[in-house]
C-alpha positions in Angstrom: -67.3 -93.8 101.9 -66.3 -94.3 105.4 -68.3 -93.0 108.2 -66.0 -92.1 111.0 -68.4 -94.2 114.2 -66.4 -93.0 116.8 -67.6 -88.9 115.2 -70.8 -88.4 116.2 -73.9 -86.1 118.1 -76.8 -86.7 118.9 -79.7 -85.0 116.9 -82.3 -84.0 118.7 -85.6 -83.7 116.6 -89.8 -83.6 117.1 -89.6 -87.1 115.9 -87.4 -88.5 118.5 -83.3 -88.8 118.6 -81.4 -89.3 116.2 -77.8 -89.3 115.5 -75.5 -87.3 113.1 -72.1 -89.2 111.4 -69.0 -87.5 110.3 -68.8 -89.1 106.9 -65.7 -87.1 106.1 -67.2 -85.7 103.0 -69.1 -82.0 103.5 -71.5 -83.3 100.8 -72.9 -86.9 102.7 -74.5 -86.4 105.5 -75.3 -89.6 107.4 -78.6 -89.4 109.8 -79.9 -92.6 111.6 -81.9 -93.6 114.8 -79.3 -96.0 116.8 -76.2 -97.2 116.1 -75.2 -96.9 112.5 -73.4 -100.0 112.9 -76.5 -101.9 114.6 -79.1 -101.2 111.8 -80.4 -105.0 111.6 -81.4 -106.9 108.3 -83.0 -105.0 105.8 -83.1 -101.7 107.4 -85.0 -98.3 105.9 -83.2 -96.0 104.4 -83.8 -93.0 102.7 -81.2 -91.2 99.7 -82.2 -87.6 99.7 -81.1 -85.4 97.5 -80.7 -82.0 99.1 -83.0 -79.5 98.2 -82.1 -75.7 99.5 -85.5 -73.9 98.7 -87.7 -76.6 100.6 -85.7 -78.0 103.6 -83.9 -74.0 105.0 -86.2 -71.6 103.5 -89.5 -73.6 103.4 -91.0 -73.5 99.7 -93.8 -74.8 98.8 -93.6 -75.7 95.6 -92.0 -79.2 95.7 -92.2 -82.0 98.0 -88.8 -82.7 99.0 -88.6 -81.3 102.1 -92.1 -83.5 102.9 -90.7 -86.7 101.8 -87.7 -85.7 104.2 -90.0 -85.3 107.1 -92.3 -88.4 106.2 -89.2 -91.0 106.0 -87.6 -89.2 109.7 -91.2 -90.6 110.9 -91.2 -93.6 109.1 -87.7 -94.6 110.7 -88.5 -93.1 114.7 -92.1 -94.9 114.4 -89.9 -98.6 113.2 -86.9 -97.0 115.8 -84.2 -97.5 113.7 -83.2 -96.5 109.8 -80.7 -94.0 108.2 -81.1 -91.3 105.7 -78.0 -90.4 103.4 -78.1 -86.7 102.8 -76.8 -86.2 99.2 -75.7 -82.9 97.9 -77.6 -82.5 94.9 -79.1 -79.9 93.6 -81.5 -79.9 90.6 -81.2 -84.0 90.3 -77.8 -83.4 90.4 -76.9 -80.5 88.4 -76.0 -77.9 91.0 -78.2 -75.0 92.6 -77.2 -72.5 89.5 -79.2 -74.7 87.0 -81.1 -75.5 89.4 -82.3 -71.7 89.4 -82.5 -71.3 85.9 -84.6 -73.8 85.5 -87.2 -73.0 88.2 -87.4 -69.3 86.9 -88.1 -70.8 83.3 -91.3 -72.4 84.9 -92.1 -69.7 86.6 -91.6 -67.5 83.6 -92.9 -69.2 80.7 -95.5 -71.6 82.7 -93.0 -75.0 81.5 -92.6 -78.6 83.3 -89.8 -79.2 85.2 -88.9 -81.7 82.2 -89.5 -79.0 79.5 -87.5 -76.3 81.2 -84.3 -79.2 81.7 -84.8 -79.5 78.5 -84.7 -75.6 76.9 -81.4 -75.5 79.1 -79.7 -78.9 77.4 -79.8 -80.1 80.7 -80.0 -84.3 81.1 -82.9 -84.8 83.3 -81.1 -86.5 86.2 -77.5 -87.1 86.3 -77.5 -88.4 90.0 -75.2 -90.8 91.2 -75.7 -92.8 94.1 -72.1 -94.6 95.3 -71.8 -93.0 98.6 -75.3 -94.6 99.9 -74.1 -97.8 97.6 -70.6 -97.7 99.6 -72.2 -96.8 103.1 -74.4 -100.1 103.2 -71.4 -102.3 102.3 -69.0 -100.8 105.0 -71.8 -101.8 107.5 -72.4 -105.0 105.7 -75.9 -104.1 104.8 -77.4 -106.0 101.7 -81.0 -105.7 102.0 -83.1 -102.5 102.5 -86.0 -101.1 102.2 -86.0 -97.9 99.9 -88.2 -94.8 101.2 -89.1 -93.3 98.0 -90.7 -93.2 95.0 -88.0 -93.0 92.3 -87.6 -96.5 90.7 -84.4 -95.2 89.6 -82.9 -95.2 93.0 -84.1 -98.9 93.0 -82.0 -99.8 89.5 -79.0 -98.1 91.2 -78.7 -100.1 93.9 -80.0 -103.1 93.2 -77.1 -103.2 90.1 -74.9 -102.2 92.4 -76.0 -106.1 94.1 -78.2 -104.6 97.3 -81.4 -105.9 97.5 -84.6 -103.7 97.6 -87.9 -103.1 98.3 -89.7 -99.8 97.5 -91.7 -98.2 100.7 -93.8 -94.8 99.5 -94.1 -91.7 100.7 -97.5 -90.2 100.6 -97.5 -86.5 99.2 -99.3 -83.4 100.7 -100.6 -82.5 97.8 -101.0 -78.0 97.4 -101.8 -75.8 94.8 -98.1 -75.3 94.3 -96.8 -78.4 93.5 -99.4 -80.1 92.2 -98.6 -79.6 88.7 -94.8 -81.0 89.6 -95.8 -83.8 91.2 -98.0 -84.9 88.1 -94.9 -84.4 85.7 -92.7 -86.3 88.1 -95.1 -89.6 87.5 -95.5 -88.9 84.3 -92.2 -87.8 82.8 -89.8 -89.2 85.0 -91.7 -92.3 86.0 -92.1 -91.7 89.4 -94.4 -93.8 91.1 -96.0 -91.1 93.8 -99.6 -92.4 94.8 -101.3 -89.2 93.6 -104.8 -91.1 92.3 -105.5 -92.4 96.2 -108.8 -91.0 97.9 -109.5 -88.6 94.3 -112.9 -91.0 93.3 -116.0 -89.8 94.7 -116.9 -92.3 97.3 -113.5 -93.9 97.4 -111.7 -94.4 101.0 -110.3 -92.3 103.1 -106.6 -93.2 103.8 -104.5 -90.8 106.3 -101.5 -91.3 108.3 -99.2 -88.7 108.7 -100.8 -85.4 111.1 -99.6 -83.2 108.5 -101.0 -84.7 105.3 -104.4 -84.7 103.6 -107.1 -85.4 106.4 -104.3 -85.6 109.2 -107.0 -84.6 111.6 -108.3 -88.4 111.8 -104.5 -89.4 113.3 -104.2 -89.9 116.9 -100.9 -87.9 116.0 -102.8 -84.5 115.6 -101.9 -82.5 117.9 -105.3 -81.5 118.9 -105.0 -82.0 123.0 -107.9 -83.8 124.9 -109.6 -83.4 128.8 -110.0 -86.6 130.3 -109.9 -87.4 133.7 -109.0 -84.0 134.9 -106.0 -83.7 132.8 -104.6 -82.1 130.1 -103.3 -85.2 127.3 -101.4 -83.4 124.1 -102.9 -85.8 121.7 -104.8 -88.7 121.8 -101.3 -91.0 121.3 -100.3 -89.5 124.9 -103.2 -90.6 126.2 -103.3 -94.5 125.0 -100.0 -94.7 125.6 -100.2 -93.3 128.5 -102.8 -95.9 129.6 -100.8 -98.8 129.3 -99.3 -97.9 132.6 -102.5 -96.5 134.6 -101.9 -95.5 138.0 -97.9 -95.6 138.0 -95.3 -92.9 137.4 -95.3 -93.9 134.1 -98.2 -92.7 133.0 -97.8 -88.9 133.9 -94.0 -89.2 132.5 -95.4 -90.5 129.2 -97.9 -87.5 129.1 -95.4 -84.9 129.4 -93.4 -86.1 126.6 -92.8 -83.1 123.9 -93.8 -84.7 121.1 -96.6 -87.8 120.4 -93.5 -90.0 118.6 -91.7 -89.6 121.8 -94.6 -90.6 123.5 -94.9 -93.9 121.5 -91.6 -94.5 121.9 -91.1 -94.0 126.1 -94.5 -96.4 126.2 -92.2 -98.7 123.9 -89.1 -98.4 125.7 -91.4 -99.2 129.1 -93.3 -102.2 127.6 -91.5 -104.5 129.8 -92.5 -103.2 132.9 -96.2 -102.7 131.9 -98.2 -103.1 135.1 -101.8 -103.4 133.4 -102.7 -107.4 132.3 -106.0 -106.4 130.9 -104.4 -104.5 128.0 -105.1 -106.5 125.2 -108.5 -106.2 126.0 -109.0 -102.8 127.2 -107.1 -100.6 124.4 -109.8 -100.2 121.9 -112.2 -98.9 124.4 -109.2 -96.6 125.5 -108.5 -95.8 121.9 -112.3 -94.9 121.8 -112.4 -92.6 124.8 -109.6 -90.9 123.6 -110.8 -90.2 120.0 -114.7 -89.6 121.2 -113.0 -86.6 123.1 -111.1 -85.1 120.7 -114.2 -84.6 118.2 -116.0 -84.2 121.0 -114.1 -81.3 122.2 -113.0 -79.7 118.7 -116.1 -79.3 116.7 -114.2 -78.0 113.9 -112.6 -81.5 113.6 -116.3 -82.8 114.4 -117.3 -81.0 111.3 -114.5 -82.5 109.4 -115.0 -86.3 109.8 -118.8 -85.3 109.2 -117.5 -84.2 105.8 -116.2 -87.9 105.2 -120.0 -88.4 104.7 -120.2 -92.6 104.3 -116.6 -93.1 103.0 -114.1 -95.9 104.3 -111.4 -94.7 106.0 -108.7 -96.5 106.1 -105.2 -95.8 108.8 -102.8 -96.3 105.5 -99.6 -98.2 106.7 -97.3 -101.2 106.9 -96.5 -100.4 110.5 -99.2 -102.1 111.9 -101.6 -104.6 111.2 -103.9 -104.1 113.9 -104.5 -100.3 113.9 -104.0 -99.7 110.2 -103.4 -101.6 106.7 -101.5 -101.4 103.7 -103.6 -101.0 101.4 -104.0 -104.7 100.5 -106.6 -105.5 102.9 -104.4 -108.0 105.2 -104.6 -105.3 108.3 -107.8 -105.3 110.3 -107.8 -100.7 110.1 -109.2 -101.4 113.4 -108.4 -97.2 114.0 -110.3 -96.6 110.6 -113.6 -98.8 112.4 -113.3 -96.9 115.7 -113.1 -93.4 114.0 -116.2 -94.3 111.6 -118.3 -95.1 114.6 -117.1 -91.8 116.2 -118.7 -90.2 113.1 -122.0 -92.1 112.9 -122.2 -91.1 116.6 -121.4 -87.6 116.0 -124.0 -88.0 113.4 -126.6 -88.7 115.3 -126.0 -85.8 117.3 -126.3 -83.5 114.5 -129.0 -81.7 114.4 -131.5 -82.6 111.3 
């Protein structure tokens, strides 16, 4: 597959700018942040597989149209990445079988493996060669995969790409939570659905619009300080790093808390304030002490935490978050615990 680079648009999206590719093919569509020719070494890159019901008309009962949105973040938070848009229906089998076999669960309360299979249908007959094709025209031999699907692992690393596998985390709702335990269990699909279940485990959040968003500086829950008006508490920080300049009232009118991040980022060289290193948790802390402090309904919920860790779950950075392996120092996660044992002690007893 040949993108044409000379065909493109911009794209603009809440998460920042990307561009759209003429691939030549109606049924690969080509999405990236940047130049699709100036990806670096091992870029991330998402194959979606389209999915009608979830992505235009906003169903509920998958999570395609989630994983969609989560790797678009994943890609404008690193500020670069591409997604290949595949044309796939029903793993592949078109939007007619596709129907079938969704009204058969509906119908006669079967899996979405058990309702393949009353139809003879193979459970996935997805092919992956334009993706495969894309990253060789661009020279491209390492990547890392958003997904979940070890199968879109196999495919390209036979097809000699290297990869490594980079999650998506699952909003889990009453509608698809059935479908997302038969994806791990029947098609060995390795969605972290056991994280934060045990009583007394950890807290881990990210994304603003998954299970306990709220704790993200993302939220888009806006904050009084210092006789302004600051979207989120990601407008404010950022914002910060340029105190007293232009900058700072440009970064807080940004549209969305991603484009925020990313004007601070695109700034960075022209920071005026020396003493950041060693004033930005104490800004981080101002700036999350007045959003509980001004939303008591988001008080109430880190009170429901009760004396659990929470944990900012990402690879993006060290400082604020960690991966899960314990090499990040989840300095947000510490900050936003002693908001709590503040708010805490505020509670009445």
């Amino acid at each position: 597959m040949n993108a044409n680079l000379n065909n493109w648009c911009a794209l603009p999206t809440p998460m920042g700018e990307f561009r759209m590719y003429d691939t030549g093919d109606e049924s690969v569509r080509v999405v990236c942040l940047g130049d699709l020719d100036d990806q670096g070494p091992e870029p991330l890159i998402r194959m979606h597989s389209s999915c009608l019901a979830s992505e235009v008309f906003g169903a509920v009962d998958c999570d395609c149209a989630d994983q969609l949105r989560e790797a678009m973040k994943l890609i404008a938070t690193e500020g670069r990445g591409l997604i290949v848009h595949l044309h796939q229906e029903g793993r592949g089998q078109g939007l007619s079988k596709k129907i079938s076999a969704v009204r058969r669960m509906q119908e006669d309360g079967l899996d979405t493996v058990q309702a393949f299979e009353v139809l003879g249908l193979e459970q996935d007959i997805r092919r992956y060669d334009p993706a495969v094709s894309l990253l060789r025209d661009l020279g491209i031999s390492s990547v890392r995969l958003i997904s979940n699907n070890p199968r879109k692992i196999r495919s390209l690393e036979q097809s000699g790409v290297r990869v490594s596998m980079v999650n998506t985390h699952p909003n889990v709702r009453p509608e698809n939570a059935d479908y997302l335990q038969t994806k791990n269990a029947k098609l060995g699909h390795r969605l972290p659905l056991e994280a934060d279940v045990r009583e007394g485990g950890p807290i881990r959040f990210y994304h603003s619009d998954q299970p306990w968003g709220e704790l993200s500086n993302f939220s888009r829950h806006a904050v009084f300080i210092a006789d302004r008006v600051w979207p989120t508490v990601e407008h404010y920080y950022q914002a910060q790093k340029f105190a007293g300049t232009v900058h700072e009232e440009t970064i807080r009118r940004c549209a969305t808390p991603t484009q925020a991040k990313r004007e601070a980022t695109a700034l960075q060289a022209e920071r005026t304030r020396g003493d950041w290193a060693e004033v930005k948790e104490a800004v981080m802390l101002r700036g999350l002490r007045a959003k509980f402090l001004q939303h008591p309904d988001l008080a109430q919920r880190l009170l429901s935490s009760g004396a659990r860790r929470l944990v900012e779950h990402t690879s993006n950075d060290a400082y604020w978050g960690d991966a899960g392996d314990g090499t990040g120092q989840n300095r947000l996660g510490h900050l936003l615990m002693q908001v709590r044992a503040e708010l805490g002690a505020l509670a009445p007893h």
